[in-house]
C-alpha positions in Angstrom: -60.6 -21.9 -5.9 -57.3 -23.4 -5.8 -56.7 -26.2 -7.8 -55.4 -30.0 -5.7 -51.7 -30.9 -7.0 -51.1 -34.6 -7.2 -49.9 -36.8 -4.1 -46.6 -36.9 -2.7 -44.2 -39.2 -3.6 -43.7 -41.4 -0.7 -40.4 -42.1 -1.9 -38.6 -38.5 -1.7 -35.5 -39.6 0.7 -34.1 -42.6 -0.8 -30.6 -42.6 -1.9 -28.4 -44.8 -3.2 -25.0 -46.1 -1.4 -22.8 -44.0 -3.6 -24.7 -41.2 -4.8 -25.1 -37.8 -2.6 -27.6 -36.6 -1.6 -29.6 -33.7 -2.9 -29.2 -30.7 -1.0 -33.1 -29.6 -1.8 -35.9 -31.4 -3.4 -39.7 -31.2 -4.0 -42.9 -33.4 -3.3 -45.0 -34.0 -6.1 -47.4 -31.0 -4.9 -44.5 -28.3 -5.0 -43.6 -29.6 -8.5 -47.1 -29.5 -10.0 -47.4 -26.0 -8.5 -43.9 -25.5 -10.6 -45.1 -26.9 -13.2 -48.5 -24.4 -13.2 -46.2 -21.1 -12.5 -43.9 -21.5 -15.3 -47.3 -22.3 -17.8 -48.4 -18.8 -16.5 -45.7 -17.6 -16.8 -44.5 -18.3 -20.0 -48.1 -17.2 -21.4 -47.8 -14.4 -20.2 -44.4 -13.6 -20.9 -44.8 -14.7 -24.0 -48.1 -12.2 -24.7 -46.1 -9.0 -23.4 -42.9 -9.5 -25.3 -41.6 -12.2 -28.3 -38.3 -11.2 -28.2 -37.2 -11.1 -24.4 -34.3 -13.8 -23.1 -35.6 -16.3 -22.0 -33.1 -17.0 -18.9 -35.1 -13.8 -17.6 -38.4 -15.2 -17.8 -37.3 -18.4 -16.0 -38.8 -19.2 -12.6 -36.0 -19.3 -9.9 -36.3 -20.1 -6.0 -34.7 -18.2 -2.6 -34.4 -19.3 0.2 -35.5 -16.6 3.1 -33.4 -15.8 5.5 -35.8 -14.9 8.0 -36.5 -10.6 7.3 -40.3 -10.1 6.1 -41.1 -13.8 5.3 -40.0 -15.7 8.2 -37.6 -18.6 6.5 -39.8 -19.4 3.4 -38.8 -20.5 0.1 -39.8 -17.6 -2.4 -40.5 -18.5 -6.1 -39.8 -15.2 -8.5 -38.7 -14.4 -11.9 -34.9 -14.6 -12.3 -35.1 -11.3 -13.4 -36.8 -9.6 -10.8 -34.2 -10.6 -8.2 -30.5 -9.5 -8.3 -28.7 -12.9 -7.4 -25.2 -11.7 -5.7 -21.8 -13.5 -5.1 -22.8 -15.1 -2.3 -25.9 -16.4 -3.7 -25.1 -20.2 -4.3 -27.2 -23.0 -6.2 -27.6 -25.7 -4.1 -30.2 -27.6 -6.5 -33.0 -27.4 -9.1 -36.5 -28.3 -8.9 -39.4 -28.5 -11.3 -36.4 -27.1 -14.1 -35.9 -23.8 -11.3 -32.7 -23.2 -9.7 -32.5 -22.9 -6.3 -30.5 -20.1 -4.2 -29.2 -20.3 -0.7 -27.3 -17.2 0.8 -24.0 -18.5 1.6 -24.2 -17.6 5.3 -27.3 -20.0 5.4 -25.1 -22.9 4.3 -23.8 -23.9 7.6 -27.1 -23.3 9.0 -28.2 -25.9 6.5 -25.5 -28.3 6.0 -26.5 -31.1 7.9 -30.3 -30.5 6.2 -32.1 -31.5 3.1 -34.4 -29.1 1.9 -37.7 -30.1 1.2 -40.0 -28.2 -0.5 -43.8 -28.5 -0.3 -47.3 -27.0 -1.8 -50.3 -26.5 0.4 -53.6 -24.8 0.3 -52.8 -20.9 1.6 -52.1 -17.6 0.8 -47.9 -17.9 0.3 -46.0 -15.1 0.8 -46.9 -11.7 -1.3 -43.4 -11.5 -2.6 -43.6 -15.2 -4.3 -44.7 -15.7 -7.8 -47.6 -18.1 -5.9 -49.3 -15.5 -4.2 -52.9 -15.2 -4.9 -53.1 -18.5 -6.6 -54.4 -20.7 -3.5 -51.2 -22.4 -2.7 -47.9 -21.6 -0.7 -45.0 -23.3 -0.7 -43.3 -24.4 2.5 -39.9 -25.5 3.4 -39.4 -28.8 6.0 -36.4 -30.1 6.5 -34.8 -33.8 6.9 -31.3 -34.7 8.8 -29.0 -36.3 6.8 -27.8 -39.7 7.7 -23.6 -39.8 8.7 -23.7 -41.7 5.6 -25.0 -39.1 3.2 -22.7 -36.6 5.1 -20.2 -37.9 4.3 -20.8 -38.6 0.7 -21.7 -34.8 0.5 -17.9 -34.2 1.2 -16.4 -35.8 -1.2 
């Protein structure tokens, strides 16, 4: 039975005047879920083998670009996926780094990321699978404000 994350925050898209924007954040439900996959997974990791690095056992995000999953954002092991060149970070959430393929950037440029938990079945190839929960991806325009503070 899946376990209920806490509430959102209600607060997720203010900004101040000077800062920029974050390019992809979380409600409160994505980061308890976060939260609950890297305890897992650090037991677990932790039972099968003391001495691995631990930058391999850290929880990472892609975003999809469409193939198998449709366009969700999958949660995996930093070790189980080859990140290439044109792999970029675009943010962190919950302590894991965030990947967008750099031909999804302009796609996405005008976009924040927001990343949610909800009561499902997730996508098979995401570290959430089985557990009750999926995460989803919405997205929110930026204002011409917060564009242009994201190209400075």
């Amino acid at each position: 039975m899946a376990q209920n994350p806490p509430k959102s925050n209600q607060n997720l898209n203010q900004v101040s005047s000077q800062t920029p924007p974050k390019r992809v954040i979380a409600t409160q439900e994505a980061l308890a879920l976060i939260s609950r996959l890297t305890q897992e997974n650090n037991q677990e990791h932790n039972q099968e083998n003391k001495n691995a690095d631990k930058q391999s056992n850290q929880i990472i995000f892609i975003q999809s670009g469409g193939c198998c999953e449709g366009s969700v954002p999958i949660c995996t092991l930093r070790s189980d996926f080859v990140l290439g060149e044109a792999d970029i970070l675009i943010g962190n959430i919950g302590g894991a780094d965030f990947y967008l393929h750099q031909s999804m950037l302009e796609y996405y440029k005008s976009t924040q990321l927001i990343i949610n938990a909800k009561e499902g079945l997730g996508s098979e190839y995401s570290l959430e699978y089985g557990s009750g929960w999926k995460f989803e991806l919405s997205l929110r325009l930026f204002s011409d404000e917060e564009i242009a503070l994201l190209k400075e």
